[in-house]
Wavefront OBJ file of the C-alpha trace (Angstrom):
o trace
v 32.989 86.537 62.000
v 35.279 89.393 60.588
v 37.210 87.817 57.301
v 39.225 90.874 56.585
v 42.300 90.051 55.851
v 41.814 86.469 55.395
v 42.911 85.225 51.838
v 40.151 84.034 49.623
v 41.025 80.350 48.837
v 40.120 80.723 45.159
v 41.428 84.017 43.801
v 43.900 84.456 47.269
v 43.127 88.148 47.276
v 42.616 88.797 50.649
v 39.123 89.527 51.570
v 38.741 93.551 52.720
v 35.464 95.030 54.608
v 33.627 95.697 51.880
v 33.936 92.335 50.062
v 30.910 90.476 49.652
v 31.366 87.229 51.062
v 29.788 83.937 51.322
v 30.315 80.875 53.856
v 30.308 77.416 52.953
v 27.387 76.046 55.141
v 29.224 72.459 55.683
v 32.944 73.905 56.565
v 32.578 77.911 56.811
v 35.127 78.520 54.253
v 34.434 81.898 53.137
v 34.752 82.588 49.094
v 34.270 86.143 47.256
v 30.484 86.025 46.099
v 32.210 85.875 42.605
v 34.602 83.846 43.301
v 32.243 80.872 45.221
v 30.305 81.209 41.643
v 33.367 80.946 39.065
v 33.933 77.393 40.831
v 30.188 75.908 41.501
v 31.247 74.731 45.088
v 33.215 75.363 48.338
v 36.928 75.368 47.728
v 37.428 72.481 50.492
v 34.993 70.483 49.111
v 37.263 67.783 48.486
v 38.306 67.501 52.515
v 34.681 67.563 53.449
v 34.943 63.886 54.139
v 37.126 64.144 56.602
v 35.688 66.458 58.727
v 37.147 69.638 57.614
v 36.118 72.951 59.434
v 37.600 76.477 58.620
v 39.364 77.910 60.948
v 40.907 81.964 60.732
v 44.668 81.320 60.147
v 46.970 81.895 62.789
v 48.887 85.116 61.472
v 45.433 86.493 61.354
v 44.727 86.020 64.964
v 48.171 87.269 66.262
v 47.411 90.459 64.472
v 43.819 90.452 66.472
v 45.428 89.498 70.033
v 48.274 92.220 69.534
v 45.175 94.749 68.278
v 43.109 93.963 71.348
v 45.689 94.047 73.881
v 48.664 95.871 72.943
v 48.795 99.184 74.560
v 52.043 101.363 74.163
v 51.596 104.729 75.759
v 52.290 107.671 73.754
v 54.747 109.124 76.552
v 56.779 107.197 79.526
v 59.137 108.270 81.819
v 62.724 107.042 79.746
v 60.839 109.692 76.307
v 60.499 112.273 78.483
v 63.846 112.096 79.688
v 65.101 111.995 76.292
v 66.276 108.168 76.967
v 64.804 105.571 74.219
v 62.743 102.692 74.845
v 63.139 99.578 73.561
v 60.880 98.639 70.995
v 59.092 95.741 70.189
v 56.644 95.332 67.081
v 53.018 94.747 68.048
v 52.715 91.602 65.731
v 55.721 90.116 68.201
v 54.059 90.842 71.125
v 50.598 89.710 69.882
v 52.686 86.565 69.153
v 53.552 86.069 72.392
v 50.130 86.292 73.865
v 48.771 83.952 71.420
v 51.352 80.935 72.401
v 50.426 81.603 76.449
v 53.401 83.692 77.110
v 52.626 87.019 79.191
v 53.507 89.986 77.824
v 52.488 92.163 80.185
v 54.110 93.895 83.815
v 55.440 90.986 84.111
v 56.541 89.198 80.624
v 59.787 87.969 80.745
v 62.316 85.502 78.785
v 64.539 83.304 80.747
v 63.494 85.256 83.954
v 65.263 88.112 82.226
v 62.465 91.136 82.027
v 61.134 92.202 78.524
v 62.043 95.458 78.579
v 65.901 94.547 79.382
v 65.948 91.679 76.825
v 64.684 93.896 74.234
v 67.301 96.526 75.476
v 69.759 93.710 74.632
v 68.848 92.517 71.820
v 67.788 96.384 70.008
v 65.626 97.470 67.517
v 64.205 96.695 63.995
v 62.232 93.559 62.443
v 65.179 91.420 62.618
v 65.737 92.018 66.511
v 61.790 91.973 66.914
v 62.027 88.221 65.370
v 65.139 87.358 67.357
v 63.317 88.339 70.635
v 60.153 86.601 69.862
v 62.510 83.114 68.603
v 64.176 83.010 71.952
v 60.614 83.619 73.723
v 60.148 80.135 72.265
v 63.114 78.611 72.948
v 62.816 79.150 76.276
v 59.220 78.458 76.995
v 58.877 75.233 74.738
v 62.678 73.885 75.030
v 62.919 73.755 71.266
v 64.988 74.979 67.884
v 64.517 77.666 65.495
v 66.424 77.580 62.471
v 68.079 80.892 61.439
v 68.433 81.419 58.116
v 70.979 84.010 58.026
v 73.499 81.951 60.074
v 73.118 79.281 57.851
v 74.340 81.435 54.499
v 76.777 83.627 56.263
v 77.656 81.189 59.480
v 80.161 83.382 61.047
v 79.252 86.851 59.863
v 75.828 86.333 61.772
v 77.488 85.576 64.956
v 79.882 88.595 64.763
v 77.298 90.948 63.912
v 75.021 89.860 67.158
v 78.736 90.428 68.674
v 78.997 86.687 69.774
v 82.565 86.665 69.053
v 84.034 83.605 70.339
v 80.986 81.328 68.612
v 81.912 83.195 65.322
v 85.641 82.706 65.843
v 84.984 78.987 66.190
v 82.955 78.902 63.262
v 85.643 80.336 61.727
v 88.112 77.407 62.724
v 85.548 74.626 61.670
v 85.592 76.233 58.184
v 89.291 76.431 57.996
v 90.179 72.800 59.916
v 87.665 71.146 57.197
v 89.218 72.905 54.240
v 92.774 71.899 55.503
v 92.269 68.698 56.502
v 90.674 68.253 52.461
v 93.099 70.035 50.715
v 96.067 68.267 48.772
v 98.391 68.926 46.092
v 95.568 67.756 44.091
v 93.735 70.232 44.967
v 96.013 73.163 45.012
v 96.753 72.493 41.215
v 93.446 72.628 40.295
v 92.579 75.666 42.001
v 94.862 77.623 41.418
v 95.092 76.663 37.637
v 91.895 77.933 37.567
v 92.582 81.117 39.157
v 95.073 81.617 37.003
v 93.374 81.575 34.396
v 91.038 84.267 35.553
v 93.467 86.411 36.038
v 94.799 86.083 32.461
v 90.991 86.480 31.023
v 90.920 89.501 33.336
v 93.649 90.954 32.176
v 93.208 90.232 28.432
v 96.028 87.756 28.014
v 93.308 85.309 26.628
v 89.958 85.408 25.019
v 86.885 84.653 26.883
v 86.969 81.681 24.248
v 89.885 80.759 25.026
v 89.155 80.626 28.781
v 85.746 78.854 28.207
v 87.506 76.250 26.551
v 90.493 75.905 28.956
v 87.995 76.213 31.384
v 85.817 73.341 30.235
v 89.574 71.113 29.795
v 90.504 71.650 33.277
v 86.923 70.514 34.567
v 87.095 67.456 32.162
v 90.302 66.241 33.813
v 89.193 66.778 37.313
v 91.502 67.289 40.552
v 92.204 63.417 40.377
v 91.309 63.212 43.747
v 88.456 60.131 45.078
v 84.741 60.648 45.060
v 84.685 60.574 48.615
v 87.814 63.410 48.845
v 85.841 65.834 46.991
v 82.125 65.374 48.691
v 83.409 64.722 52.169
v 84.203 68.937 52.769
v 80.803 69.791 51.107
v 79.147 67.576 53.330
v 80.731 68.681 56.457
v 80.797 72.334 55.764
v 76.860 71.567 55.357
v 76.926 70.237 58.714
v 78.835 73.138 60.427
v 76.096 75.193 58.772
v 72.841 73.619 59.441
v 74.347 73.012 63.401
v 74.864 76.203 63.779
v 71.848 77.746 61.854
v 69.781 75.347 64.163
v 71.457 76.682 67.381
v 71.995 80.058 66.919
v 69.112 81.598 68.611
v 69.963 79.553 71.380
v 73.137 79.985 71.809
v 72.350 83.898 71.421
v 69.710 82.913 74.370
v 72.911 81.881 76.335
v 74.586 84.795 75.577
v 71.958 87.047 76.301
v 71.233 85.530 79.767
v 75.309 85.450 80.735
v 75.627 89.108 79.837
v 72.948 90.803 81.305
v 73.725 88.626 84.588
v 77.549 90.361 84.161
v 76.604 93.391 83.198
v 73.737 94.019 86.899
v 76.982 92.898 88.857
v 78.805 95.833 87.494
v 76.173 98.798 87.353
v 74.992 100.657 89.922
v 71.466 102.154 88.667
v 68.986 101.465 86.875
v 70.001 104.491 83.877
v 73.847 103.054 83.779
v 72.209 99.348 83.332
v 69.853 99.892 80.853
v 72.916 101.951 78.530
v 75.524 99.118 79.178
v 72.819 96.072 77.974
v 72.415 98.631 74.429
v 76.136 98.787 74.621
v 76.588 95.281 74.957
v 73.981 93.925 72.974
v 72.638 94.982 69.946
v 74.417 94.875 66.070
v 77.722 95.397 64.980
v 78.215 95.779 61.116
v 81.656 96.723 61.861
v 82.354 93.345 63.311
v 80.830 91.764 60.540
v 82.717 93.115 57.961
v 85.897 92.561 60.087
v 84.743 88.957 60.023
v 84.851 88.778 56.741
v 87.916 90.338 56.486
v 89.649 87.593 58.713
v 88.405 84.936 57.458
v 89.866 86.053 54.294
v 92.804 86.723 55.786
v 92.518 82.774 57.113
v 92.380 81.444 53.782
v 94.901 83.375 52.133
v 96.937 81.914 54.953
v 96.106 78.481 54.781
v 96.736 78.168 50.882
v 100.228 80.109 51.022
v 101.448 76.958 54.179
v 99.424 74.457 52.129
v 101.161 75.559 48.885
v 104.334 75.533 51.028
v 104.101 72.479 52.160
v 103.307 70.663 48.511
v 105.856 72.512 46.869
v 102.878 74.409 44.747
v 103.738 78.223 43.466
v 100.359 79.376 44.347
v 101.106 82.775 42.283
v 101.059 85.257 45.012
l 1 2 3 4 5 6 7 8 9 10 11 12 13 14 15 16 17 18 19 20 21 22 23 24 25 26 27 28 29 30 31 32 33 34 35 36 37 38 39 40 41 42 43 44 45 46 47 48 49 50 51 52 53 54 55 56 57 58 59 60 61 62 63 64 65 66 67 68 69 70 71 72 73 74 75 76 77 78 79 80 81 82 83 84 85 86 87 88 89 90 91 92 93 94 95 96 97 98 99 100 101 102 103 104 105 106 107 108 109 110 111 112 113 114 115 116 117 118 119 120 121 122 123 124 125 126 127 128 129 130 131 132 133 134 135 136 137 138 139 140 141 142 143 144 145 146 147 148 149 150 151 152 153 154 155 156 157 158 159 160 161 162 163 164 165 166 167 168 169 170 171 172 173 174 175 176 177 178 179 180 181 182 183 184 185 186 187 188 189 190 191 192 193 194 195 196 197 198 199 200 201 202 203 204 205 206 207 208 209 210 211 212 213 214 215 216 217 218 219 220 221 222 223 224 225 226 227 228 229 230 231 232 233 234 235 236 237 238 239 240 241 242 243 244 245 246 247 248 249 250 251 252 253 254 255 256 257 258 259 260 261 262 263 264 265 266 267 268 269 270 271 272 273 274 275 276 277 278 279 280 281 282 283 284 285 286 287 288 289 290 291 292 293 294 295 296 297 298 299 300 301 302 303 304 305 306 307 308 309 310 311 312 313 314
């Protein structure tokens, strides 16, 4: 069997062609020479008993299948016409073939052609790893968790130009951190932004704002336990929800606009333009989202500090 690449289970160097390795004869774990030596025994000896039997890892046979049966021609029609494909990675693709999902003339997600999802979606690891999440999604009905959309919840969603999901987001955010915020609260925020302001400016030490600090924490916001965990909880909701369903509600998205966007073009060349348009990134809308959302807060504070009778300093 060819172990290249494959990551020795004792020094986790991964093994390269001219390695000399050996097998264990019970489980075919394969060890450095050196390595299978330094220990006296098979590095899975202790899950012989259950029937343990080495198998090549999966990333390592993606990379095979997308070796074996990838084939991207140097030229096509769209190059020569100095039009650019879409582009997705060979480890994506092999990825697909591995979980039973053809990615050939016909490979398609949500009965939406590759090569016009990928248009959609654009270019780059990111968008490679988008296209191959919703590939799943759609074929096995399930969730994949973004990561991204759960630290920046609505930036994510603005920069894959879902604007509406990000705008709600948005309003989640805002509702939870209205509904949560008292007079209370207000006083002890914006004591302590105060008193940055003053340490920024030099009108006190940093002792002194350590220590006033450090007073201000010890006499809390006076609020209840359940006051001050109940927003961190729920803005941990919003985010995991939404970092659960965001590849699927980009699915949605995906599916709705390239649906709108065949109604309204009338060849192939205009089509394939308006899903780029369309689709892809936006890190002008993402940086606009944080600018409103800013914008939001600032807001909220100067009607909530309105409303308690607070001189929020602004």
């Amino acid at each position: 069997m060819d172990y290249k690449g494959v990551e020795c289970p004792v020094c986790k160097n991964r093994f390269t062609e001219n390695d000399d390795i050996v097998v264990c004869p019970e489980c075919g774990t394969p060890h450095h020479r050196e390595c299978w030596f330094s220990v006296s025994h098979c590095a899975n000896e202790d899950r012989h008993a259950e029937g343990f039997v080495f198998e090549i890892p999966a990333r390592k046979k993606l990379e095979e299948v997308a070796e074996q049966l990838l084939n991207i021609p140097e030229k096509t029609e769209e190059a020569e016409s100095g039009e650019t494909p879409p582009v997705i990675s060979a480890p994506i693709l092999g990825g697909m073939g591995q979980m039973g999902i053809d990615f050939g003339e016909n490979a398609s997600i949500a009965d939406i052609p590759i090569n016009e999802a990928a248009a959609f979606v654009g270019e780059g690891p990111s968008s490679s790893k988008l296209l191959f999440k919703m590939t799943l999604i759609d074929k096995f009905k399930s969730l994949r968790f973004n990561f991204v959309t759960f630290l920046f919840p609505y930036l994510w969603f603005f920069y894959r130009k879902m604007y509406k999901t990000g705008i709600l987001v948005i309003a989640l955010m805002l509702t939870v951190a209205a509904v949560f915020t008292n007079a209370n609260t207000l006083n002890y925020s914006f004591s302590a932004a105060n008193l940055e302001m003053k340490r920024i400016q030099g009108e006190i030490s940093v002792e002194q704002y350590n220590a006033a600090i450090l007073e201000l924490q010890e006499k809390g916001t006076g609020n209840s336990y359940f006051y001050e965990t109940a927003p961190q909880v729920l803005n941990l909701v919003i985010r995991f929800f939404f970092a659960f369903m965001a590849n699927k509600f980009y699915l949605e998205h995906m599916k709705k606009q390239v649906m709108k966007t065949r109604e309204e073009c009338s060849s192939m060349e205009e089509y394939m333009a308006a899903l780029r348009r369309k689709g892809g990134k936006s890190v002008g809308a993402a940086i606009l989202s944080v600018v409103i959302y800013a914008a939001c807060v600032f807001t909220l504070y100067a009607v909530l500090g309105s409303i308690y009778h607070i001189n929020i300093g602004f």
